[in-house]
C-alpha positions as CSV (number, residue, x, y, z in Angstrom):
1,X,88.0,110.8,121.3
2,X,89.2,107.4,119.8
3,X,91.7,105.2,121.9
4,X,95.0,105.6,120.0
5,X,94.2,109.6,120.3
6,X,93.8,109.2,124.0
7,X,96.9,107.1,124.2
8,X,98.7,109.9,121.9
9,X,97.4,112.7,124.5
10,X,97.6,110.9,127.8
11,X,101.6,109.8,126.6
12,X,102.3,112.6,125.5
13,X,101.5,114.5,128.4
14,X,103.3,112.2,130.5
15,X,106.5,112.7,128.3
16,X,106.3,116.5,128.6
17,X,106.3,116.1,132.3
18,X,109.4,113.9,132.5
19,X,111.2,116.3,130.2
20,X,110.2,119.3,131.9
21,X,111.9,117.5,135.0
22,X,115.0,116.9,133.6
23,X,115.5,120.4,131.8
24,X,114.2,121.6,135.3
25,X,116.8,119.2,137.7
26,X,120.1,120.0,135.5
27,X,123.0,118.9,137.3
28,X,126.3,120.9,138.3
29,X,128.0,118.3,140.7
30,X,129.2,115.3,140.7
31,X,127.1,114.7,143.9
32,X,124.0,115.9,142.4
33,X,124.3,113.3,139.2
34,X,125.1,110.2,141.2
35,X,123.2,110.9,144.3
36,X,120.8,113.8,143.5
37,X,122.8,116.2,146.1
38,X,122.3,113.7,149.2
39,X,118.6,115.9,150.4
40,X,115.9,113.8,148.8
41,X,113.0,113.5,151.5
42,X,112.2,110.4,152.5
43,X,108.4,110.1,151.0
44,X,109.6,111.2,147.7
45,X,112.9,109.2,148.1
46,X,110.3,106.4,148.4
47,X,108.3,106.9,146.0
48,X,111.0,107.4,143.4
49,X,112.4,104.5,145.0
50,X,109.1,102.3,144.3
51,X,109.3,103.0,140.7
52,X,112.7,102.3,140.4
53,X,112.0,99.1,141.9
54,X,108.7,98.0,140.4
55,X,109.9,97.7,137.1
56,X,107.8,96.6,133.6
57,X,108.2,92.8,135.6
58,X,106.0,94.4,138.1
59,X,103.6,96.3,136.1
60,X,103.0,94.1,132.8
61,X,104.6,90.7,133.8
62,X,103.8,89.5,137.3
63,X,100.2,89.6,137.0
64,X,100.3,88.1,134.0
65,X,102.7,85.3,135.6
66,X,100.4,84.8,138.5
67,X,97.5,84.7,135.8
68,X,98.7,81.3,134.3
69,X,100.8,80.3,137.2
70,X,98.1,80.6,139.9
71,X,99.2,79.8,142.6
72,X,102.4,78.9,141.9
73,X,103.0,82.2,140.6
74,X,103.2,83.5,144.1
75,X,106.9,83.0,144.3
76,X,107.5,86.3,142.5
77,X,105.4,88.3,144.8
78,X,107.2,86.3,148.0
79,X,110.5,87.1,145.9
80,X,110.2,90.6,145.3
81,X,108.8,91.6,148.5
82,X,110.9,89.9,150.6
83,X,113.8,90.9,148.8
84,X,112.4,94.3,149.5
85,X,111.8,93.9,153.3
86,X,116.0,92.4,153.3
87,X,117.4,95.3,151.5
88,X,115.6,98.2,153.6
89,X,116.5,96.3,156.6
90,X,119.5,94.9,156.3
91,X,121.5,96.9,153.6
92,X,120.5,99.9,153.1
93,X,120.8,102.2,156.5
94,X,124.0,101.0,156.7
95,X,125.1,101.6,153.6
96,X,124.3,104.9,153.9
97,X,126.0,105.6,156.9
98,X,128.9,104.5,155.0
99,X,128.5,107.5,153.1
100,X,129.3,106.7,149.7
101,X,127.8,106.9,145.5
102,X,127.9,103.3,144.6
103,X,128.4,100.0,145.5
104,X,131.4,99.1,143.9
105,X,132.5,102.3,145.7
106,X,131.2,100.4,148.9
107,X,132.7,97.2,148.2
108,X,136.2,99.1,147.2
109,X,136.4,101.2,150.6
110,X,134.9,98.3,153.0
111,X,137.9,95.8,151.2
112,X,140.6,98.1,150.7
113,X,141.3,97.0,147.1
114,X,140.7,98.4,143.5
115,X,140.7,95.3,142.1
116,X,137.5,94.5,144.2
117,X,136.0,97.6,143.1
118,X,136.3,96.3,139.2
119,X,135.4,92.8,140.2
120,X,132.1,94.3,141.7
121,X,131.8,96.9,138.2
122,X,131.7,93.8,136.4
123,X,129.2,92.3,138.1
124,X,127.1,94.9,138.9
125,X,127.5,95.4,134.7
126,X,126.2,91.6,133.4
127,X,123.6,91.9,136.1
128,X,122.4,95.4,135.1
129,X,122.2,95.3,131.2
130,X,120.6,91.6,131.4
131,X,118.0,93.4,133.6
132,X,117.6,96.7,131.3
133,X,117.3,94.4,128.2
134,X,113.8,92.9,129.6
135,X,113.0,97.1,130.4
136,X,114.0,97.9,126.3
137,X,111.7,95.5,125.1
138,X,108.6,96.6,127.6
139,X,109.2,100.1,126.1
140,X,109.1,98.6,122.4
141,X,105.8,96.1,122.9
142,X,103.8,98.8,124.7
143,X,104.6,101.3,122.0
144,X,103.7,98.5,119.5
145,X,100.7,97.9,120.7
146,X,99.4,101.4,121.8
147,X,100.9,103.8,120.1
148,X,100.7,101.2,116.9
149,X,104.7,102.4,115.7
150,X,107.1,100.0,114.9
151,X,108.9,98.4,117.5
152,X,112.1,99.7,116.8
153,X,110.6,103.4,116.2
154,X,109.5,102.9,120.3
155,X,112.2,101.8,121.4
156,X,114.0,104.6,119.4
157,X,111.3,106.8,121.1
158,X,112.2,105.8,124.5
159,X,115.6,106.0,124.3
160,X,115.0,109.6,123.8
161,X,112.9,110.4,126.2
162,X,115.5,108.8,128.9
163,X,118.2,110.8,127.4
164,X,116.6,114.0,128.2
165,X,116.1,113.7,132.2
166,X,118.6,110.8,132.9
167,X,121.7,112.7,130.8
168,X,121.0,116.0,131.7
169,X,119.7,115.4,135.7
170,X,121.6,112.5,136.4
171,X,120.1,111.1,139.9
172,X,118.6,114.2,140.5
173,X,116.6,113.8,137.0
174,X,116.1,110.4,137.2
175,X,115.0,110.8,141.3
176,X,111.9,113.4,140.7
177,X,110.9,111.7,137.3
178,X,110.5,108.5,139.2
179,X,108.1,110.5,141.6
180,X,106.2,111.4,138.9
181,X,106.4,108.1,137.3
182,X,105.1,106.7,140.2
183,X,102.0,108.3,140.3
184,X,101.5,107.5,137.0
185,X,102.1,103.6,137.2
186,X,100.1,103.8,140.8
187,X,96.8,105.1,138.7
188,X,97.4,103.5,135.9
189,X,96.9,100.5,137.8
190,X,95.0,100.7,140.4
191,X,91.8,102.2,138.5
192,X,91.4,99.1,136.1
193,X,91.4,97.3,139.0
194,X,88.8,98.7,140.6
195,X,86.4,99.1,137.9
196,X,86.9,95.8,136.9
197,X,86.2,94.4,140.3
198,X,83.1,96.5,141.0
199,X,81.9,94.8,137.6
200,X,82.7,91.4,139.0
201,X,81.9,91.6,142.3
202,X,80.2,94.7,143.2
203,X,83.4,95.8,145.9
204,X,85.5,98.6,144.8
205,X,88.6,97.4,146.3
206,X,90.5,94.7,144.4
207,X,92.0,92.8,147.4
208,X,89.0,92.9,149.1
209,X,86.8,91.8,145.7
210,X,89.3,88.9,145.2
211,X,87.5,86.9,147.9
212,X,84.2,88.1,148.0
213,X,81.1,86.1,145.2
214,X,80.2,87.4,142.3
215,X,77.9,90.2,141.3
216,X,75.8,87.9,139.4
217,X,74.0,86.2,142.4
218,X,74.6,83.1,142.2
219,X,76.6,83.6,145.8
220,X,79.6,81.5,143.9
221,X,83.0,82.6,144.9
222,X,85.3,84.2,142.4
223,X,88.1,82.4,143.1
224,X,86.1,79.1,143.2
225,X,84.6,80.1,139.6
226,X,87.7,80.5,138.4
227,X,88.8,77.2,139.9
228,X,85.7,75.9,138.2
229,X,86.4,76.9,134.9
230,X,89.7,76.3,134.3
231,X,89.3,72.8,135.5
232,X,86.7,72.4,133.3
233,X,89.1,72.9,130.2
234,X,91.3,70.9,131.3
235,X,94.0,73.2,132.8
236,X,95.1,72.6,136.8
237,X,93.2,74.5,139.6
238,X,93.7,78.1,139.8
239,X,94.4,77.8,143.6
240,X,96.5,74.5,144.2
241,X,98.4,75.1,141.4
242,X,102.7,75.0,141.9
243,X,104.8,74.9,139.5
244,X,107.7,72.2,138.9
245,X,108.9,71.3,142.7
246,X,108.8,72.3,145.9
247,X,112.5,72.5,146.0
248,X,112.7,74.8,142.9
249,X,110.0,76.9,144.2
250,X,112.1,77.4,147.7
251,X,115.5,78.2,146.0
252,X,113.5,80.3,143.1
253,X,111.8,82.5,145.7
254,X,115.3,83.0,147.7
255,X,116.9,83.7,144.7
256,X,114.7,86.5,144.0
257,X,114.7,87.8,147.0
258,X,118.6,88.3,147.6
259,X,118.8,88.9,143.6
260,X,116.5,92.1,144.8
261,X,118.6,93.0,147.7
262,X,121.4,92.9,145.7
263,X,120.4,95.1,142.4
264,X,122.9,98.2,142.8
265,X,120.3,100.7,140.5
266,X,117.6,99.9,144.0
267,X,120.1,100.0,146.3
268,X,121.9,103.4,144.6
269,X,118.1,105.1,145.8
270,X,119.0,104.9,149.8
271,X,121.9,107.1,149.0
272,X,120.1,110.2,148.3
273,X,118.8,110.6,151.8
274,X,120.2,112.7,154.6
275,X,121.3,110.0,157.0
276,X,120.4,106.7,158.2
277,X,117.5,108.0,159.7
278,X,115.9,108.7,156.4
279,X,117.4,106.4,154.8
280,X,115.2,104.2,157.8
281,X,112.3,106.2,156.9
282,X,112.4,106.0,152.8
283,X,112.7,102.5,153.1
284,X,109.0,102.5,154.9
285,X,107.3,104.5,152.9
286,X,108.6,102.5,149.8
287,X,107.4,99.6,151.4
288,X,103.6,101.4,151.5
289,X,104.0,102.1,148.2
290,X,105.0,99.2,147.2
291,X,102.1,97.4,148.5
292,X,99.6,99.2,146.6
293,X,100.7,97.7,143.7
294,X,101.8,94.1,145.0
295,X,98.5,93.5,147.0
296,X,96.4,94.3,144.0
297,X,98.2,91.9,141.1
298,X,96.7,88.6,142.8
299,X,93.2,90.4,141.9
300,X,94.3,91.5,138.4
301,X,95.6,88.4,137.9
302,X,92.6,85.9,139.1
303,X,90.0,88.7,137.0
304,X,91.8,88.9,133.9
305,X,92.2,84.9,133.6
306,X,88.5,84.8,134.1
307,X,87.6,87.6,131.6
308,X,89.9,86.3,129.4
309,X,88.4,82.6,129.4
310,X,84.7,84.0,129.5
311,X,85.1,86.1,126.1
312,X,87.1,84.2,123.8
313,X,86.1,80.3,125.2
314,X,83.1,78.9,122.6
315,X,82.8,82.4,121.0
316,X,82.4,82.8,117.2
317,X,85.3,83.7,115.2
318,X,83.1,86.6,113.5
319,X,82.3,87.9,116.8
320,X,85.7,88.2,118.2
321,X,85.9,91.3,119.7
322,X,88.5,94.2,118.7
323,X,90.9,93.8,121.0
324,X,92.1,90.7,119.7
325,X,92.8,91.3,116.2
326,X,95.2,94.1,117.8
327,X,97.3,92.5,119.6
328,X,97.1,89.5,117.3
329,X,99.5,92.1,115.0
330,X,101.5,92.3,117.8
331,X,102.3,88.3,117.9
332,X,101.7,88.1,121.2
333,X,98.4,86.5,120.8
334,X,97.5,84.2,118.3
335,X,94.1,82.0,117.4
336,X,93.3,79.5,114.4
337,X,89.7,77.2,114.1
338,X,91.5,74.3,113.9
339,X,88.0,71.9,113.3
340,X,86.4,74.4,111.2
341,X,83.4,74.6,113.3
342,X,84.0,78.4,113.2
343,X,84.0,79.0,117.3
344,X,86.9,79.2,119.1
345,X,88.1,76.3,121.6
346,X,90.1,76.9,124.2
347,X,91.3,74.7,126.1
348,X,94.2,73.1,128.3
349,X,94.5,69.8,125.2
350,X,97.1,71.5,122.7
351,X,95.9,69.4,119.8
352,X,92.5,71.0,120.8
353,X,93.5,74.3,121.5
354,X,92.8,77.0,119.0
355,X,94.1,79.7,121.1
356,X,97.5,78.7,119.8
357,X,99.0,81.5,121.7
358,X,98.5,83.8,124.6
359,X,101.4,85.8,125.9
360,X,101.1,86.3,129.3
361,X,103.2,90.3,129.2
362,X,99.5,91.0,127.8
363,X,97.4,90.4,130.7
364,X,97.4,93.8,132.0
365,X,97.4,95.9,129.1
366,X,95.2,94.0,127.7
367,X,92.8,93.8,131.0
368,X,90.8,96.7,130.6
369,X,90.1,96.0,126.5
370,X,89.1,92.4,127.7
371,X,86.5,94.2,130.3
372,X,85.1,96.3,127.8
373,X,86.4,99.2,129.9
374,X,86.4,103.1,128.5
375,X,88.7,104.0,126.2
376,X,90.3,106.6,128.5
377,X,91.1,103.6,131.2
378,X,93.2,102.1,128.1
379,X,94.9,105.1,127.3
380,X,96.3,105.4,131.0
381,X,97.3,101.7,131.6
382,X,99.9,102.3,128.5
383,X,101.1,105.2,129.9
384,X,101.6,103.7,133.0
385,X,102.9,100.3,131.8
386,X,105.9,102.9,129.6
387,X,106.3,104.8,133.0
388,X,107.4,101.5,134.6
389,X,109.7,100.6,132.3
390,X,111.1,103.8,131.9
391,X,111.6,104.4,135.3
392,X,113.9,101.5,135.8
393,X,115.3,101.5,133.0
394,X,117.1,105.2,133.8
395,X,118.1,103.7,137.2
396,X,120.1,100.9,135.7
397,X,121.7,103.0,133.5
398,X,122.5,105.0,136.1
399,X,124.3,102.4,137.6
400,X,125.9,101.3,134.8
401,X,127.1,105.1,133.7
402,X,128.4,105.7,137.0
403,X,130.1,102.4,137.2
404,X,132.2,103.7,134.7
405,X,132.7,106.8,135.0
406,X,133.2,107.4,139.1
407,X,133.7,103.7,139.8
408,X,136.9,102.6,136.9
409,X,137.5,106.4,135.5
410,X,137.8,108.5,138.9
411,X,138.4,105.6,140.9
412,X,140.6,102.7,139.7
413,X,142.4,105.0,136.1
414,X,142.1,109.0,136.7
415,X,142.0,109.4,140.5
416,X,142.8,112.9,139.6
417,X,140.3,114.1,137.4
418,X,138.5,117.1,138.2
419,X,134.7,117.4,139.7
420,X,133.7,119.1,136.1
421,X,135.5,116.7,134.0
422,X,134.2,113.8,136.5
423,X,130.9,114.8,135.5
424,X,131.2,115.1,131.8
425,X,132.4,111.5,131.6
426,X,129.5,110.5,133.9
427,X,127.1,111.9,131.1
428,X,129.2,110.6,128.2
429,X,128.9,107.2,130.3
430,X,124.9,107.5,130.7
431,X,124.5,108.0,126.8
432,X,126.8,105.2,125.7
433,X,124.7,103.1,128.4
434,X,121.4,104.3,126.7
435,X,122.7,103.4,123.3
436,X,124.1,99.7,124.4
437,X,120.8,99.1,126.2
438,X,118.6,100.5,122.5
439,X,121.0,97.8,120.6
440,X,120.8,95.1,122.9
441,X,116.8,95.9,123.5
442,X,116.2,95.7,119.6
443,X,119.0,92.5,119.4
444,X,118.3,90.9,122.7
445,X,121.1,87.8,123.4
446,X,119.5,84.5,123.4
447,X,120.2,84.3,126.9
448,X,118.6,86.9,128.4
449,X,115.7,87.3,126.4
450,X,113.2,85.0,127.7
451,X,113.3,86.6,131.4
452,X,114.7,89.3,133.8
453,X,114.8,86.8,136.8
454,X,118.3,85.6,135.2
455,X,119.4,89.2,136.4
456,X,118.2,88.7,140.2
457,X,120.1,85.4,140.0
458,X,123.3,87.4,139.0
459,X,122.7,90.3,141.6
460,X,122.3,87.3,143.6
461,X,125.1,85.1,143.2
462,X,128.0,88.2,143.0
463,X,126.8,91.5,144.8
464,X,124.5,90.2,147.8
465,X,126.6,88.2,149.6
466,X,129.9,90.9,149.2
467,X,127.5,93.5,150.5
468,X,126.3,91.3,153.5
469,X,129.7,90.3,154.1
470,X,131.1,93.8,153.9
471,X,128.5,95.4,156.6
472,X,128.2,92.3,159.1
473,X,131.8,90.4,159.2
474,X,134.9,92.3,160.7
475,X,136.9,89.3,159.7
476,X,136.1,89.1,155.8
477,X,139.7,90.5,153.5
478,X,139.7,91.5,150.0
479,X,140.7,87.8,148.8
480,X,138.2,86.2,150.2
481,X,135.4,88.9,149.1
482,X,137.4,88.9,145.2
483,X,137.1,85.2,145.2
484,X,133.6,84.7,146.2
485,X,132.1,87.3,144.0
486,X,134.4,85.7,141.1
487,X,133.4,82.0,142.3
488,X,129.9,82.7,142.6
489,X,128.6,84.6,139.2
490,X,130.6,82.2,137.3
491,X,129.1,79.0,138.3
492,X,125.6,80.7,137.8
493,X,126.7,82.1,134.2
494,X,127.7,78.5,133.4
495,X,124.9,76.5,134.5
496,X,122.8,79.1,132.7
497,X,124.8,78.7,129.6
498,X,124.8,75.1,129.8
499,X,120.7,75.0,130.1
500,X,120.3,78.2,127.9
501,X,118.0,75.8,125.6
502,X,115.6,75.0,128.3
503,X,115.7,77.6,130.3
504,X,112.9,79.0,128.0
505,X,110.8,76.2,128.6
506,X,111.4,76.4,132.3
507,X,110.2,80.0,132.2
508,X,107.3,79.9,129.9
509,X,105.5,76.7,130.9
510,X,103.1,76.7,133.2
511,X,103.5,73.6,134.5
512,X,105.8,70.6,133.4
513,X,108.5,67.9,134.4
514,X,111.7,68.4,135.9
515,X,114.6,68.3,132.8
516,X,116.8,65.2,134.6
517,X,120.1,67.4,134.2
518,X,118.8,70.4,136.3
519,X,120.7,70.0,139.7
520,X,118.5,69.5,142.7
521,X,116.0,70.0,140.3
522,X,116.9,73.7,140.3
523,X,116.2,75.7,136.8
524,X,118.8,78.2,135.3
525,X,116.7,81.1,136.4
526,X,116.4,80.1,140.0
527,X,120.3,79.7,140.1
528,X,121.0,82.7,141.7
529,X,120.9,81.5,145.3
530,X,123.1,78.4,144.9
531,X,125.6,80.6,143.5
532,X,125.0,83.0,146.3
533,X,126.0,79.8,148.9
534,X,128.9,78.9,146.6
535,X,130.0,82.9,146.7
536,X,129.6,82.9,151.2
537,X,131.5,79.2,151.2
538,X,134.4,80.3,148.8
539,X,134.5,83.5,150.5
540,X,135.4,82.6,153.9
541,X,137.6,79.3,152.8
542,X,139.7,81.9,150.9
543,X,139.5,84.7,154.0
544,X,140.6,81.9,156.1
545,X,143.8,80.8,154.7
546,X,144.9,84.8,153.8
547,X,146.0,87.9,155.4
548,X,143.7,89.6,158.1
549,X,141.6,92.7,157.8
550,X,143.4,95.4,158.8
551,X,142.0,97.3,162.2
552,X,140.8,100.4,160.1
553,X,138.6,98.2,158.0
554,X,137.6,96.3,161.2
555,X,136.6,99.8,162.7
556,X,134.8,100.7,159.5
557,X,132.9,98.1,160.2
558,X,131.9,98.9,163.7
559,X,130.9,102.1,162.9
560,X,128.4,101.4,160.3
561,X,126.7,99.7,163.5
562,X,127.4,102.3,166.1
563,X,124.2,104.6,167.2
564,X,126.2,107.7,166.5
């Protein structure tokens, strides 16, 4: 069978399984669409929760990133992760001994104020659809490439298929799709992986095969031939490599990691457990799973650079293989013999260079084509790289439908509407979300195209510190949690806005000076955490000079910490 009839098979079983899910998981409560009926167990909870968390950044991009960023590129897997390890520790057993669906719902009990439940609906908002956008376009590319339909046709495609389970299950849906998904992303990546480094380096397991010599016998080092080559064409060494400052590399890595602890669609999975307890639990077994996944992208990453280099470096145009005139339709790669000489050079000297482009979102999908891999392998990395989008992108919208419908509607405009009509509003929300994110995925704004770190800055700078506040201070009131959230996405919004024209530069170059009107040398996308300081420092200066927290709230908050 040839690849793009594997693709269409291996897809389109996948498909049929999310949609038998979400005709299976039809909601009937409002409890079961916005928190899958509160009874998840904790290993599915976690792996539904991994997928939801490891979105098409995780599966396509980071390796990619850590491909071109070398070492420097770690700051995404230090990010992520730690921002992981904060929110399962931290946040999320409390918050679900709060008891509640969302977080604006949180943030509204915990500071006895509406209007601090729409502040934190409009944050959660601009942080969510910025984040979904990068999700949209994942969908579109791999379609693109793999299923070879115009973009807009997979995007249209998508959109569908997230329609099904996500309108019609809600969390419950979304929750046993994302187990499923899981599995799917887990294989998906994991088997290239191994293959590729049993070709390589004769060990079966990736982390392992990252530092072992090669299978050629020369007892050389992988890492160190990489190293090798790569300063041999004049790019910086693989394993040295940082990227702009050390100072940009500390706040970018914090940002990341509160920006994760802080994403409401992540943070919406820890309350479909039982208790705390569970809650304790999922939040482990996410982490395993998790892990998988995050300790096997430095391998990818260091093996597909060196595939890459080794087949298209000094070889003939004529001789190209396949691969590349495939994804050279896509415009994410892009070659031209620039001396005529009829071989392809390339190299780190752009004058020289006649691979004139190489996206880095290709690395993965394009990894097992690069290794000459069977055509099955291929098949399953597209599915998996659509299951990781898709699997965030129905928990975002999640949390933007129910923002509206059980955060503003039932709880700020219509305290009085009824369960049924609750929950009718809740789908109508999902599919308006589904269509905004289709438009804005096919008409991405200038400013959020070029990354989904800008959302983890946002998530960052507004959400984090409320929620922190909220579950760990007994003295922090409404005005001071209002004005901090306000205080703190603003100034991030305007210092991205006013470095919106290089913040592409900042997040596609792989190395590169410091523009001299980036404060503390700090680019847009790493933003996030100074905004997060500015949110904590305006907070309490506000909470300060105001009214105290009433003894109730105070209480609250003692509770969420009691054993009982």
């Amino acid at each position: 069978m040839d690849l793009q009839a594997l693709t269409f098979t291996f897809v389109g079983i996948t498909f049929a399984i999310y949609i038998g899910i979400g005709l299976w998981s039809r909601t009937g409560s409002t409890k079961e669409f916005y928190v899958a009926g509160g009874g998840v167990p904790p290993v599915l909870n976690g792996m539904a929760t991994a997928a939801d968390w490891m979105s098409a950044a995780s599966f396509i991009s980071m390796a990619g990133l850590i491909a071109f960023l070398g070492y420097g590129g770690s700051v995404f897997l230090m990010g992520w992760t730690g921002g992981y390890v904060l929110l399962a520790m931290l946040l999320a057993p409390y918050l679900r001994k709060h008891g509640c669906f969302t977080v604006s719902e949180f943030i509204s009990d915990r500071y006895y104020s509406k209007t601090a439940r729409v502040v934190a609906v409009i944050c959660l908002i601009i942080a969510s659809v910025t984040y979904v956008i990068g999700q949209m376009k994942g969908i579109g590319v791999a379609f693109g490439r793999f299923l070879e339909v115009d973009y807009t046709d997979g995007l249209l495609i998508g959109m569908g298929i997230v329609f099904v389970y996500a309108v019609l299950g809600g969390m419950k849906g979304i929750t046993y799709t994302q187990v499923a998904q899981y599995v799917i992303m887990i294989i998906a990546y994991t088997i290239p992986a191994i293959f590729i480094s049993l070709q390589m380096t004769g060990n079966p397991i990736p982390q392992l095969g990252l530092g072992s010599t090669l299978a050629d016998g020369s007892g050389t080092y992988l890492l160190d031939k990489l190293d090798q080559v790569v300063t041999g064409l004049g790019f910086a060494e693989y394993t040295t490599q940082f990227r702009l400052n050390m100072t940009n590399t500390f706040v970018y890595t914090l940002s990341l990691m509160i920006g994760t602890a802080g994403l409401p669609h992540v943070i919406m999975r820890f309350f479909t457990v039982p208790d705390m307890k569970a809650a304790r639990e999922s939040a482990g077994w996410a982490l395993v799973f998790i892990a998988i996944l995050y300790t096997t992208a430095p391998a990818v990453a260091a093996m597909a650079r060196l595939n890459l280099i080794d087949t298209v470096h000094n070889t003939q145009v004529s001789e190209l293989p396949g691969w590349v005139a495939k994804w050279e339709t896509t415009g994410l790669l892009k070659y031209q013999d620039k001396n005529g000489d009829g071989k392809i050079q390339y190299v780190a000297d752009k004058a020289k260079n006649e691979m004139t482009k190489v996206d880095r979102d290709i690395m993965v999908l394009a990894n097992p084509e690069i290794a000459q891999l069977p055509n099955w392998i291929i098949a399953l990395v597209a599915a998996g790289g659509l299951a990781a989008a898709l699997s965030t992108a129905a928990g975002l919208l999640l949390a933007i439908a129910s923002s509206v419908s059980h955060d503003l509607l039932k709880g700020v405009w219509h305290p009085e509407i009824s369960e049924s009509k609750e929950l009718f509003y809740g789908r109508v929300s999902m599919a308006g979300a589904i269509a905004l994110a289709g438009y804005l995925g096919y008409n991405p704004p200038d400013f959020a195209a070029g990354t989904v770190a800008l959302a983890f800055g946002l998530a960052a700078s507004s959400l984090f510190p409320a929620i922190m506040m909220g579950i760990f201070s007994r003295t922090m009131n409404k005005e001071g949690a209002i004005a901090g959230m306000l205080a703190g996405i603003t100034v991030t919004l305007l210092y991205v806005f006013q470095h919106k024209g290089i913040m592409f530069v900042a997040s596609t170059s792989f190395m590169g000076g410091m523009p001299n009107n980036w404060f503390l040398g700090i680019e847009p996308n790493a933003f996030g955490a100074v905004g997060a300081v500015v949110n904590f420092a305006v907070a309490f200066l506000v909470a300060k000079s105001t009214a105290k927290v009433p003894a109730n709230i105070a209480k609250m908050v003692d509770n969420m910490h009691s054993a009982k």
